[in-house]
C-alpha positions in Angstrom: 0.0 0.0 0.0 1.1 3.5 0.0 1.9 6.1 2.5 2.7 9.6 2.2 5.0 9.4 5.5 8.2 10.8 4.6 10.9 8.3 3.9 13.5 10.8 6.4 10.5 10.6 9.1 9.8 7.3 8.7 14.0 6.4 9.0 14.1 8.9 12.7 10.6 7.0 14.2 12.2 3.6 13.5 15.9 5.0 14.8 14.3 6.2 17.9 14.9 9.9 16.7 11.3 11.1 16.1 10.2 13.3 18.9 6.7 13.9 17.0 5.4 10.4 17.3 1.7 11.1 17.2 2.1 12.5 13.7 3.0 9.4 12.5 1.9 6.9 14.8 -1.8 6.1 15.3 -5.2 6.8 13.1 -5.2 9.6 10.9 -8.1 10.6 8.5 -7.1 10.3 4.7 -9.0 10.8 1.2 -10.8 14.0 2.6 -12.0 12.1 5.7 -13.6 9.2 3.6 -10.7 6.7 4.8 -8.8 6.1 7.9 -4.7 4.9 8.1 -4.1 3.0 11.3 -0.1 3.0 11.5 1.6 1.5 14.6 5.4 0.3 15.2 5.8 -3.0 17.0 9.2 -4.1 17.0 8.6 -7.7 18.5 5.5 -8.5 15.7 5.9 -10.7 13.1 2.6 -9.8 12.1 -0.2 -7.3 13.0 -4.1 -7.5 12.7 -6.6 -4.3 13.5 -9.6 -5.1 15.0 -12.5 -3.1 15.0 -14.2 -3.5 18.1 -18.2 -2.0 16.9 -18.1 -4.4 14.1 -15.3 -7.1 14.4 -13.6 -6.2 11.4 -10.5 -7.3 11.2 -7.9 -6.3 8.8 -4.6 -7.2 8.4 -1.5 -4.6 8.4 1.6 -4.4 6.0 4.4 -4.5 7.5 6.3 -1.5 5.5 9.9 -2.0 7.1 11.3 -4.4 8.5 12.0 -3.0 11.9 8.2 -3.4 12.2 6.4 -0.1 11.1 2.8 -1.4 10.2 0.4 0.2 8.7 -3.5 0.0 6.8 -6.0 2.2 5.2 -9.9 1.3 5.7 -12.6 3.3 4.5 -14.0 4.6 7.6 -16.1 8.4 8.6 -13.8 10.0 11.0 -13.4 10.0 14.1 -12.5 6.5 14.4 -14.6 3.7 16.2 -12.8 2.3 19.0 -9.9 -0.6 18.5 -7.0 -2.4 19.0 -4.5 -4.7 17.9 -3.6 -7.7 17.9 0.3 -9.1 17.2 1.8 -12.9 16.5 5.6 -12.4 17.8 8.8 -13.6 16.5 8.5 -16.6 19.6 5.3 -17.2 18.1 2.9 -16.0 21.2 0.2 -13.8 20.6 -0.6 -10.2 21.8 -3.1 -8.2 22.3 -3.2 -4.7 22.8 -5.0 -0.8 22.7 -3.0 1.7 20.4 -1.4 4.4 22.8 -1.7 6.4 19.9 -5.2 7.2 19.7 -5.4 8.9 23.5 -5.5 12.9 23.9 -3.3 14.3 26.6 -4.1 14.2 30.4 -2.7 17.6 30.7 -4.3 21.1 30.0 -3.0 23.8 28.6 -3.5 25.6 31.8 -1.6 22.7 33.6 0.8 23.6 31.4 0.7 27.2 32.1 0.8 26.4 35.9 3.7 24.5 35.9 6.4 27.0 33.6 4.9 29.9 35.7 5.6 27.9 39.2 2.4 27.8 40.7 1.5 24.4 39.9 1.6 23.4 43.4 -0.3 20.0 43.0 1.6 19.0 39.9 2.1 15.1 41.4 -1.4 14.3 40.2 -0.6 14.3 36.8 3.3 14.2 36.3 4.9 11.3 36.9 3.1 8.0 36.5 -0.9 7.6 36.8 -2.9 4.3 36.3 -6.6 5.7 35.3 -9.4 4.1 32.5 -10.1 6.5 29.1 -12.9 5.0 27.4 -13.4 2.0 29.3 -9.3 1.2 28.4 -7.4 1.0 31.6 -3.6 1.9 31.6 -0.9 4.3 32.6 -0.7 7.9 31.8 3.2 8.8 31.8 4.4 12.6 32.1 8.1 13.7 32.3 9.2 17.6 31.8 12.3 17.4 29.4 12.6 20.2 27.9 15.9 20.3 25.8 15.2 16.5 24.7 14.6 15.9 21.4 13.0 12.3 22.0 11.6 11.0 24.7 10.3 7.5 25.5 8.7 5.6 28.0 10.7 2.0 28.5 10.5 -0.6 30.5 9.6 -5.1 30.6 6.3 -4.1 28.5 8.5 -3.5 25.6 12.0 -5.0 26.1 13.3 -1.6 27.0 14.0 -0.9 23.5 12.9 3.4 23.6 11.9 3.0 20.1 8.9 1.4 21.1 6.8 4.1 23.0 8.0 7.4 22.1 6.1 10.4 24.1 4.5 13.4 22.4 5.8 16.5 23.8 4.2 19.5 24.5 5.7 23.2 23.5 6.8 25.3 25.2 6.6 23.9 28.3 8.9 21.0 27.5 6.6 18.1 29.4 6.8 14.7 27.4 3.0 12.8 27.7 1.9 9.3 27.1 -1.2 6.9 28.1 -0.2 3.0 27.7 -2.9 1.0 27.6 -2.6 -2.1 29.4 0.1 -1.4 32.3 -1.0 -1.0 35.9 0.8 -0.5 39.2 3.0 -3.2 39.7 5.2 -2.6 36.3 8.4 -1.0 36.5 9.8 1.9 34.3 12.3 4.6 32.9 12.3 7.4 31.0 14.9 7.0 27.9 16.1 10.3 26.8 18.1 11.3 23.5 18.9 15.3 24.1 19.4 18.2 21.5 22.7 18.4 22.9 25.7 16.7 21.8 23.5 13.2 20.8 23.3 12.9 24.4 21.3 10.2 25.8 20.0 8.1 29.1 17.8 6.3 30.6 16.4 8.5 33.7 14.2 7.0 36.9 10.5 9.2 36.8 11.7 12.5 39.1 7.8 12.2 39.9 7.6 8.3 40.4 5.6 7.0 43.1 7.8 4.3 43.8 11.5 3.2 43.3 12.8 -0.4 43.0 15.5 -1.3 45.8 18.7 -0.5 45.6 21.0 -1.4 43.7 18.1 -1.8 40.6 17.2 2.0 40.1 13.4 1.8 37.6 10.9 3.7 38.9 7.7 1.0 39.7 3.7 2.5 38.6 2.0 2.9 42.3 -1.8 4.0 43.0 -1.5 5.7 45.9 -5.6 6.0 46.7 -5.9 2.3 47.1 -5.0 2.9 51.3 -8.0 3.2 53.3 -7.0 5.8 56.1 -8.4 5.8 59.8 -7.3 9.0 60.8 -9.6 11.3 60.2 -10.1 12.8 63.5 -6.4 13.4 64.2 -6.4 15.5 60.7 -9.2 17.4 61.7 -8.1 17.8 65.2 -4.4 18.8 63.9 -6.2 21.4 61.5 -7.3 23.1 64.8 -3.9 23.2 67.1 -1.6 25.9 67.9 1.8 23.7 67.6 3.7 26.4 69.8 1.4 26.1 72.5 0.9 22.8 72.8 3.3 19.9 73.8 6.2 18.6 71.1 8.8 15.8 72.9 9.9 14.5 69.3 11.4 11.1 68.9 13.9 11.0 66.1 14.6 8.0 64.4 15.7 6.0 61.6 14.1 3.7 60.3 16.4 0.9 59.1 18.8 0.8 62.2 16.2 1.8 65.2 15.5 -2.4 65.4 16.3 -5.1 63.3 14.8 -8.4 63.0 16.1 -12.0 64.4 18.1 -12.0 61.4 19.4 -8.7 61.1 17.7 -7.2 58.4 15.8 -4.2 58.6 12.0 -4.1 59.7 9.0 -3.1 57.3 7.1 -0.1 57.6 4.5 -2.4 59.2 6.6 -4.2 61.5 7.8 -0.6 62.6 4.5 0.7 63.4 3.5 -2.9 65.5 6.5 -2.1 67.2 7.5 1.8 67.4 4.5 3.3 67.9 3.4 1.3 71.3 6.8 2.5 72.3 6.4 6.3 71.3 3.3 5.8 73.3 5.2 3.9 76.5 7.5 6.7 76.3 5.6 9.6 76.1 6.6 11.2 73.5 4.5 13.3 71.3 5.7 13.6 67.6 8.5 11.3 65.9 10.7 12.8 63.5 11.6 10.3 60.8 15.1 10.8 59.1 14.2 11.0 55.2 12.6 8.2 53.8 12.8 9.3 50.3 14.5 7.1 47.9 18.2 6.9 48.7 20.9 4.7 46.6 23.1 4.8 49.3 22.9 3.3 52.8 25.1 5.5 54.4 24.0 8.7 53.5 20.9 7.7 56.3 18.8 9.4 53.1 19.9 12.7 52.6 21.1 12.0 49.0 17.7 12.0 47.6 17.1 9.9 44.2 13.5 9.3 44.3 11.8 12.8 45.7 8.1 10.9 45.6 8.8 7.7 46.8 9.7 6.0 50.1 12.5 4.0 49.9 11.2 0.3 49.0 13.7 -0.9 51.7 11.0 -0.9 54.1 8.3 -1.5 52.0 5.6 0.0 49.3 3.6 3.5 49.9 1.3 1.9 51.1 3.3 0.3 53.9 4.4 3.5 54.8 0.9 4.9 55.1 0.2 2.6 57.4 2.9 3.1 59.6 2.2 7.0 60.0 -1.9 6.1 60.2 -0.9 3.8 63.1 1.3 7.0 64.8 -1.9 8.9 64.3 -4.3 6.8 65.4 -2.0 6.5 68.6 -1.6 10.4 68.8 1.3 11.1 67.5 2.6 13.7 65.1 4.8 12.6 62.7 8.0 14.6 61.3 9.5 14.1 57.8 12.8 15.1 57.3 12.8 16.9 53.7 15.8 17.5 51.5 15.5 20.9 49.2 19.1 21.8 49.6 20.6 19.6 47.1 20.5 16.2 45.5 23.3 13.7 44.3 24.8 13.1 41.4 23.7 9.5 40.2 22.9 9.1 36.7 20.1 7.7 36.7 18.3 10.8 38.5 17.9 14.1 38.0 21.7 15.2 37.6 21.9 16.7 33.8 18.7 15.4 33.4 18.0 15.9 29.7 21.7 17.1 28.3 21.4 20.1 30.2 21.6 21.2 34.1 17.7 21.1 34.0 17.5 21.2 38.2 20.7 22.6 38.6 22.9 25.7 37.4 25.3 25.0 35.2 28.0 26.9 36.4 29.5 24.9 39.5 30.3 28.3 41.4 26.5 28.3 41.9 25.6 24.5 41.5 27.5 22.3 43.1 28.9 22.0 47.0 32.1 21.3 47.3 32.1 19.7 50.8 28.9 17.3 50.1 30.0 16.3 46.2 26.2 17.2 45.3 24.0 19.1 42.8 22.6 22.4 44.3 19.2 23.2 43.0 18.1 26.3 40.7 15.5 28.1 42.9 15.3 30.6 40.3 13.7 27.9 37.6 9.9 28.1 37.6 9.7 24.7 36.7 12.0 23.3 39.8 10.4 24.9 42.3 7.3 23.5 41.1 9.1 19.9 41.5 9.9 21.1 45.3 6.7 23.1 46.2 4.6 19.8 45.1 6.5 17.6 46.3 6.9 19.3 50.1 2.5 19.3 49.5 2.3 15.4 48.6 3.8 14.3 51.8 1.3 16.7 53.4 -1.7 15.6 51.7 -1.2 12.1 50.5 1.0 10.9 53.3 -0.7 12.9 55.9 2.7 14.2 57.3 2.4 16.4 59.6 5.4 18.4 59.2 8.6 19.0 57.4 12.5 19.5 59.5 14.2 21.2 56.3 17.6 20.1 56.1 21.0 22.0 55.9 19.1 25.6 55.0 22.0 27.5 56.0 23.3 26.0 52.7 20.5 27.6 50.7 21.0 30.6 52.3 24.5 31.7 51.6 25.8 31.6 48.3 29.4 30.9 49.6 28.3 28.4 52.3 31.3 26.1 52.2 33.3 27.9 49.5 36.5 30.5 49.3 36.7 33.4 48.0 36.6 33.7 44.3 35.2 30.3 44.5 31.3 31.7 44.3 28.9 34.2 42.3 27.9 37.2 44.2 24.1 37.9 43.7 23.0 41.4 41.3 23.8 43.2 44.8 27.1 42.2 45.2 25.6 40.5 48.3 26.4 36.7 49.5 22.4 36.3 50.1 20.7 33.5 47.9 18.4 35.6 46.4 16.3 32.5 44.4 16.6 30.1 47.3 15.5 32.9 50.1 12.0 33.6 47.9 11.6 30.0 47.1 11.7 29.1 51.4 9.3 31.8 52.4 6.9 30.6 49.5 7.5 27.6 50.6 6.2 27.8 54.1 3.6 29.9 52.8 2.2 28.0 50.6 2.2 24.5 53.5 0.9 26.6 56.3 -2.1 27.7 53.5 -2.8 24.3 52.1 -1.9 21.9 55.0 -3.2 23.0 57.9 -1.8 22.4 61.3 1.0 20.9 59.9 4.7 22.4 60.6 8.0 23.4 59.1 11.4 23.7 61.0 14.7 25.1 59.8 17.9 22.9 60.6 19.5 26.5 60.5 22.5 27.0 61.9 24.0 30.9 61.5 22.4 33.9 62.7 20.0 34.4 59.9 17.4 36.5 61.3 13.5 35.9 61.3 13.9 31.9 60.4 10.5 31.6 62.0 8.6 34.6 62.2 5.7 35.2 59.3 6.7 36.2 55.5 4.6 39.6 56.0 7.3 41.0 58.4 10.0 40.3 56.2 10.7 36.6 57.6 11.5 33.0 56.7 8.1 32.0 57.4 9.0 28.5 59.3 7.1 27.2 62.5 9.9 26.4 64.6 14.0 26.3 64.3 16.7 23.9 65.7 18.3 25.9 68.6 22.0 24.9 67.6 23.6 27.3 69.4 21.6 26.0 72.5 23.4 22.3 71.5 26.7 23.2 70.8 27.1 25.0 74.3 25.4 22.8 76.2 27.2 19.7 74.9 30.5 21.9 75.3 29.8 22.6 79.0 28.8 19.1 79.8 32.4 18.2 79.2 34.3 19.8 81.6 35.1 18.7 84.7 32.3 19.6 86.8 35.9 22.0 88.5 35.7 24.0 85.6 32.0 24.2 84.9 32.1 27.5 86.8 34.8 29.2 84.4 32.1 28.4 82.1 29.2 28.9 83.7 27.6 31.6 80.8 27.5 28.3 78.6 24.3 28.0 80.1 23.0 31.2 80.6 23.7 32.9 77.2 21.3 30.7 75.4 18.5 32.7 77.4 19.6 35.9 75.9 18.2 35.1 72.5 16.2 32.3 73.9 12.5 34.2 72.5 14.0 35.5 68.9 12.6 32.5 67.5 10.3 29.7 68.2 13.4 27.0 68.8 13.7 23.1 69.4 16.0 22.0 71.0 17.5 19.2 69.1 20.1 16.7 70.3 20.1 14.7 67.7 21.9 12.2 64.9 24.4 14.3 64.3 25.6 14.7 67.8 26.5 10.9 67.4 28.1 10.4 64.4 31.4 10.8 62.8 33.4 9.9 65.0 31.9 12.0 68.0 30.9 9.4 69.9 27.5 9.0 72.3 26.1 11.8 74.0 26.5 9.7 77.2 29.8 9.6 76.4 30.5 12.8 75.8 29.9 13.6 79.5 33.1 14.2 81.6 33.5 12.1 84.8 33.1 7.9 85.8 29.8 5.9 85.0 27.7 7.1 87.7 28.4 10.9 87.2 27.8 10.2 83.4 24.4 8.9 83.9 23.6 11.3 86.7 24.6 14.1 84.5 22.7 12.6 81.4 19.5 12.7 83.2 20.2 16.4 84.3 21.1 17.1 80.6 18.0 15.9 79.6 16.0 17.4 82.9 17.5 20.9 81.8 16.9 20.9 78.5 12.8 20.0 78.9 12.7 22.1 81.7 14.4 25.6 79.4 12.2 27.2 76.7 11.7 25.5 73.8 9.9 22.2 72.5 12.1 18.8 72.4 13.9 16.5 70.5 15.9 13.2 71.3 17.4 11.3 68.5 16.9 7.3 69.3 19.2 5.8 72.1 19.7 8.2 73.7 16.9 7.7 75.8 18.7 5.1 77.5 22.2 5.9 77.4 23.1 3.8 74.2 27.5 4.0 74.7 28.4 3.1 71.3 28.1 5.8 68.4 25.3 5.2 66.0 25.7 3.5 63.1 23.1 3.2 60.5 24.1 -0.5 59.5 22.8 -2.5 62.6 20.2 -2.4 65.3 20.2 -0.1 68.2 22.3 -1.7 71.7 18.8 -2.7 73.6 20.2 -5.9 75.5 21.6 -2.7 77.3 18.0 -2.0 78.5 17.5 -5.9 78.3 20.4 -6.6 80.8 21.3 -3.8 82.8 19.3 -1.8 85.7 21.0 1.3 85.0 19.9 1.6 81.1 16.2 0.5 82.4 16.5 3.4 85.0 17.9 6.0 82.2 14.8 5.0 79.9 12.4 5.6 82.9 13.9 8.5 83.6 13.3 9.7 80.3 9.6 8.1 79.9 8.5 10.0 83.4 10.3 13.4 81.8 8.0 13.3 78.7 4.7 12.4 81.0 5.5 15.1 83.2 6.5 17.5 80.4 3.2 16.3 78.4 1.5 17.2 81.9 2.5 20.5 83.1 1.3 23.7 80.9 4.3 25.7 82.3 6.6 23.5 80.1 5.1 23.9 76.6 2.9 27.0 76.5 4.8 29.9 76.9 7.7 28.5 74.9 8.1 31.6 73.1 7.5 34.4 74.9 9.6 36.0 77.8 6.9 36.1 80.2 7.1 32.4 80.8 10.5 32.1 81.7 12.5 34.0 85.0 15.8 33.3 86.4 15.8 32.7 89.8 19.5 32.4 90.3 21.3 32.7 87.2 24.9 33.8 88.4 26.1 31.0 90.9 28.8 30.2 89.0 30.7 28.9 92.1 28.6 26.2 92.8 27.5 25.1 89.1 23.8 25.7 90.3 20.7 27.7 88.1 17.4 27.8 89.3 14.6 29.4 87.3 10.8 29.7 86.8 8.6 28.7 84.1 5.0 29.9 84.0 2.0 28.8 81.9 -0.8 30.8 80.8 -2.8 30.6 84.0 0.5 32.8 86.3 -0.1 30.5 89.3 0.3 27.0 87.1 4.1 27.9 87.5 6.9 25.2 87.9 10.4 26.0 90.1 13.6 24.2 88.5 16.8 24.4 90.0 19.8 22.1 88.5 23.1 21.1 90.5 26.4 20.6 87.9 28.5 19.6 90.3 28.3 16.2 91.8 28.2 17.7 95.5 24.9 17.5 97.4 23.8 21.4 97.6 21.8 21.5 101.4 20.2 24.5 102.4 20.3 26.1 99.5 17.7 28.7 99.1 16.1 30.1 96.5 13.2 33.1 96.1 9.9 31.5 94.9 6.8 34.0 94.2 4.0 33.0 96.2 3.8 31.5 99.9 3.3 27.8 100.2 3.8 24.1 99.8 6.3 23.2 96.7 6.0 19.8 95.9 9.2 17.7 94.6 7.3 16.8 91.0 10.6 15.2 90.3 13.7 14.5 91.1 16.5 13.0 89.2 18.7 11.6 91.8 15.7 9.4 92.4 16.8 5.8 93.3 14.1 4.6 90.7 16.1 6.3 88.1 19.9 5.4 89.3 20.1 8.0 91.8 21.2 8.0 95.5 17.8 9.2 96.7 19.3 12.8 97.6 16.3 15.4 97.9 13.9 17.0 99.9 11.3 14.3 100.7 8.3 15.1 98.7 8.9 19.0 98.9 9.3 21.9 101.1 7.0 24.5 102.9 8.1 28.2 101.7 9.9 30.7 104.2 8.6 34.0 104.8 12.2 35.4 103.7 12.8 37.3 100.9 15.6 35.7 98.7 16.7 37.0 94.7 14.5 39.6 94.6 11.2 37.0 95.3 8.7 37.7 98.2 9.5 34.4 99.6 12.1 31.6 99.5 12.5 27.8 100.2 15.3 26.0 101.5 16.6 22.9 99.2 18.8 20.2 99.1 19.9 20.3 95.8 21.0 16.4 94.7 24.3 16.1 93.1 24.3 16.6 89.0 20.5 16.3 89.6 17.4 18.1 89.3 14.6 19.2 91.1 11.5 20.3 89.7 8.5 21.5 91.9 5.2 22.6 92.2 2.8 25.1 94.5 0.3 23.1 95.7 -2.2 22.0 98.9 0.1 20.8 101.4 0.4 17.4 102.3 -1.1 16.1 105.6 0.9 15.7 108.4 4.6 16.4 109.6 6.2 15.0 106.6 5.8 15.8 102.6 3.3 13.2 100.9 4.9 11.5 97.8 2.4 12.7 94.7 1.8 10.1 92.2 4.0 9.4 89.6 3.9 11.8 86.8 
């Protein structure tokens, strides 16, 4: 038969060089719309029959080249009646199959529009990969932005990976490649095969939308449908929507998932087995939120996930997305928040991911003065690209919404900040003010956190921040960052410097302490001691800690005492709630025969689980986090004796609590402090308790106030302060008789 498909055109579709598939491929009305010309390429056919599906016809195709280019003319009114195909292989099987061809796009124009301007914030619905039915046909629609590619395919088991087969139509200007395949479903796996305008370049890419990821060290993206999970926790959304996260409790578990247990046999646990194991323990402990480290796809083992591959999928170490949803519905259901650490700052190099994604730096700049970091060996992203911070703003809102995440820890945004973060001089690109400022990354973190605290609410964003940027966390309208909260690493680093000297020397560094106080309310802070306090070659935090084994436990619990007791919400990293020795290490299980075997670890972890109940208990702790009217130093310069005593209030002024800490391991008796009202203070808790590996040093339930007026306070009480301990106590009815009444356990 003839065709009037130019020989050249013909020679690029069958070389895999045709990036206008659609206008040869598929029906196309001929003879002044009297006849129709199916065409289709199949290389694995032998043969090829269309089949009318209205009438049965069938008719058989010629096979014009040998690579398997079919094609036949029937006379037939335009549009065309429904069909499909049916092909006898080279092996002699038979197949058969809907004409991707025939489909219209899945995406608009003003999709389209969205996405080059930026504002396509829910662009995951549609890019990537998407089972759905047109016409009663079900398949997979497949969406990729490309822009400087001059062919893109979809490959994958369905066709041999051979990127002749399926060949995506692309749609100007906005550079996105689209294609529905009939037939595929979640299950099958996938690439994108790229040849680029540039230099012949070509590659097979993983979907930088794709749902899911095969496990390391395969790298094909996998088709998911992600609304086949049946969720049971809609009253902790609608609750969250409602909650004031700085007024309300945060003790935040952080935790990563592949090394907090393993199983019998060493290997990691699923996201199921996780949540039939973590979450009765989050709930044991009393903690309130758990921070997981990312579980985005990660190639690499060791880089605990911050060297993102797969932005949309959770690693398929654990499990599918849907094994993942169940483990944060569980945490929900139990009430607790869960914490996703997220990854803008940069992404690695890999191949097969979105480094020089289509020939050109399509995420990042080109120039490495602006695109790469020199200390992490990674990709910096190009805020200033419409069309990438699309990729991030969408993705940061499909954990939100489809995951039900209920906040994002932003990773490393000092790096976004500072265009010489990590670099010399000469070595970086001043901005158009001859300024160090990130200009593009700055806009693209306060929209950001605009556009999450708009779409999701209740949910929360914190800055791992760790310079003196001002505003991290105060609203976009005065000129700030826009987060909820910040890492208080100032707070850390002195605190974990102080806690090494010998308790001799604490008082030459007494101001350790103190100073954090003096910026204490410029931002809504956490106060983090977390994974990367224990890494690298730093050791434990317990270890850490100057002095034998009893003064490092004793001073651990005062450690952790002090910091719930100081302004600020909370975060422990895993272990450390019972005084793990070794330094963590992503590659095996965390040490619990130590809580299994030894009375002191149990004590340290009970320590810890009373700390959160009490903190989860006691208003004064969490609602005035951020404001200086809920904090007052009693005593803040004793430097001699290593001792600070302070108040914290809650909303109601006589809900206040009265902390004093001892860093020296000499009991403190008769040391007296101002308190503001008259009356019985309670001993709420006390770390020297035996029941947490104390020697039972204290003041035996509490103390009765003494009309004496002490640090500029109407009245005073006289303590015995327990050696590297804490006391915490309360105003409250006082107990019957001569002696203090134990209160119930917290």
């Amino acid at each position: 038969m003839a065709t009037d498909i130019h020989p050249e055109a013909l020679a690029a579709l069958i070389n895999g060089q045709h990036g206008a598939p659609f206008d040869l491929l598929g029906p196309h009305s001929v003879s002044d719309g009297e006849a129709v010309s199916f065409r289709a390429f199949r290389p694995t056919a032998r043969t090829l029959t269309l089949v009318i599906e209205e009438s049965g016809e069938r008719a058989a195709m010629e096979r014009l080249h040998d690579a398997g280019f079919f094609a036949v003319t029937l006379p037939l009114r335009w549009p065309v009646a429904r069909y499909h195909y049916e092909a006898e292989t080279f092996e002699g099987e038979t197949e058969s199959f809907a004409d991707p061809y025939t489909f219209g796009p899945l995406l608009t124009d003003y999709d389209l529009y969205l996405f080059a301007e930026g504002h396509y914030l829910y662009a995951y619905e549609k890019l990537g990969a998407h089972p759905r039915q047109i016409g009663g046909v079900t398949g997979v629609n497949f969406a990729v932005w490309a822009p400087n590619a001059r062919r893109v395919s979809v490959i994958g088991d369905f066709n041999r990976w051979d990127a002749r087969a399926h060949p995506m139509r692309k749609h100007d200007p906005a550079g996105v490649w689209e294609l529905f395949i009939p037939g595929l479903g979640p299950g099958d796996s996938y690439k994108f095969a790229l040849l680029s305008q540039v230099a012949g370049y070509h590659v097979e890419k993983t979907d930088p939308y794709g749902y899911q990821a095969e496990l390391r060290p395969r790298t094909a993206s996998i088709v998911a449908d992600l609304s086949q999970y049946d969720w049971g926790d809609d009253a902790w959304m609608a609750a969250r929507a409602g909650r004031d996260p700085l007024r309300t409790p945060m003790a935040i578990y952080e935790v990563h998932a592949g090394s907090w247990r393993r199983n019998a046999a060493g290997e990691w646990l699923t996201y199921r087995e996780l949540a039939d194991l973590l979450v009765p323990y989050l709930n044991d402990m009393g903690y309130t939120h758990i921070e997981l480290m990312p579980v985005a796809e990660h190639p690499f083992d060791a880089s605990w996930g911050y060297q993102v591959t797969g932005y949309f999928a959770p690693t398929s170490r654990y499990g599918s997305p849907q094994d993942f949803m169940y483990l944060v519905d569980a945490c929900h259901q139990h009430g607790i928040g869960v914490i996703l650490d997220w990854v803008p700052a940069h992404f690695p190099k890999d191949g097969h991911a979105l480094s020089y994604f289509d020939g050109t730096h399509l995420y990042e700049h080109a120039d490495a003065r602006q695109g790469e970091h020199p200390d992490w060996g990674t990709y910096i992203f190009n805020y200033g690209r419409n069309e990438v911070r699309t990729f991030l703003l969408t993705n940061a809102l499909y954990w939100l919404k489809v995951f039900h995440i209920d906040g994002l820890r932003v990773d490393a945004v000092s790096s976004m900040l500072y265009l010489d973060y990590g670099r010399r001089a000469g070595e970086w690109i001043p901005n158009q003010y001859g300024g160090n400022e990130n200009l593009p990354a700055i806009t693209f973190l306060r929209e950001f956190n605009a556009v999450v605290h708009r779409e999701a609410p209740g949910a929360v964003t914190i800055a791992e921040e760790s310079t003196a940027w001002p505003m991290v966390s105060r609203p976009t309208y005065i000129g700030g960052l826009g987060f909820t909260l910040k890492w208080n690493m100032g707070w850390m680093h002195d605190t974990l410097d102080y806690i090494r000297h010998d308790p001799v020397y604490r008082r030459y560094h007494h101001h350790s302490l103190t100073f954090s106080l003096m910026y204490a309310f410029s931002e809504n802070f956490i106060l983090s001691l977390s994974h990367d306090e224990v890494v690298h070659m730093k050791g434990s935090l317990i270890g850490k800690i100057f002095g034998d084994w009893w003064q490092k436990f004793a001073t651990l619990r005062l450690l952790y005492g002090y910091q719930y007791t100081h302004p600020g919400k909370k975060l422990l990293f895993m272990g450390q709630e019972f005084g793990q020795w070794a330094e963590w290490s992503e590659a095996h299980s965390l040490d619990w025969h130590l809580v299994e075997q030894f009375p002191m670890h149990q004590k340290m972890q009970a320590w810890t689980r009373d700390l959160n109940r009490l903190y989860a208990t006691q208003p004064a702790l969490y609602e005035k986090d951020f404001t200086p009217d809920g904090f007052r130093w009693i005593e803040a310069n004793d430097a001699e004796q290593s001792v600070f005593s302070y108040i914290r209030f809650a909303n109601d002024p006589g809900d206040a609590l009265v902390v004093a800490c001892n860093f020296t391991p000499v009991p403190r008796h008769g040391y007296r402090i101002g308190v503001p009202e008259a009356g019985f203070y309670h001993e709420l808790i006390n770390s020297d308790a035996e029941c947490y590996g104390g020697g039972n040093v204290g003041n035996l339930g509490g103390r009765h106030s003494d009309p004496i007026a002490w640090h500029g306070l109407p009245h005073s009480l006289s303590l015995t302060l327990p050696p590297l301990g804490i006391v915490i106590l309360k105003r409250g009815p006082a107990p019957v008789g001569d002696h203090a009444l134990p209160l119930p356990a917290p």
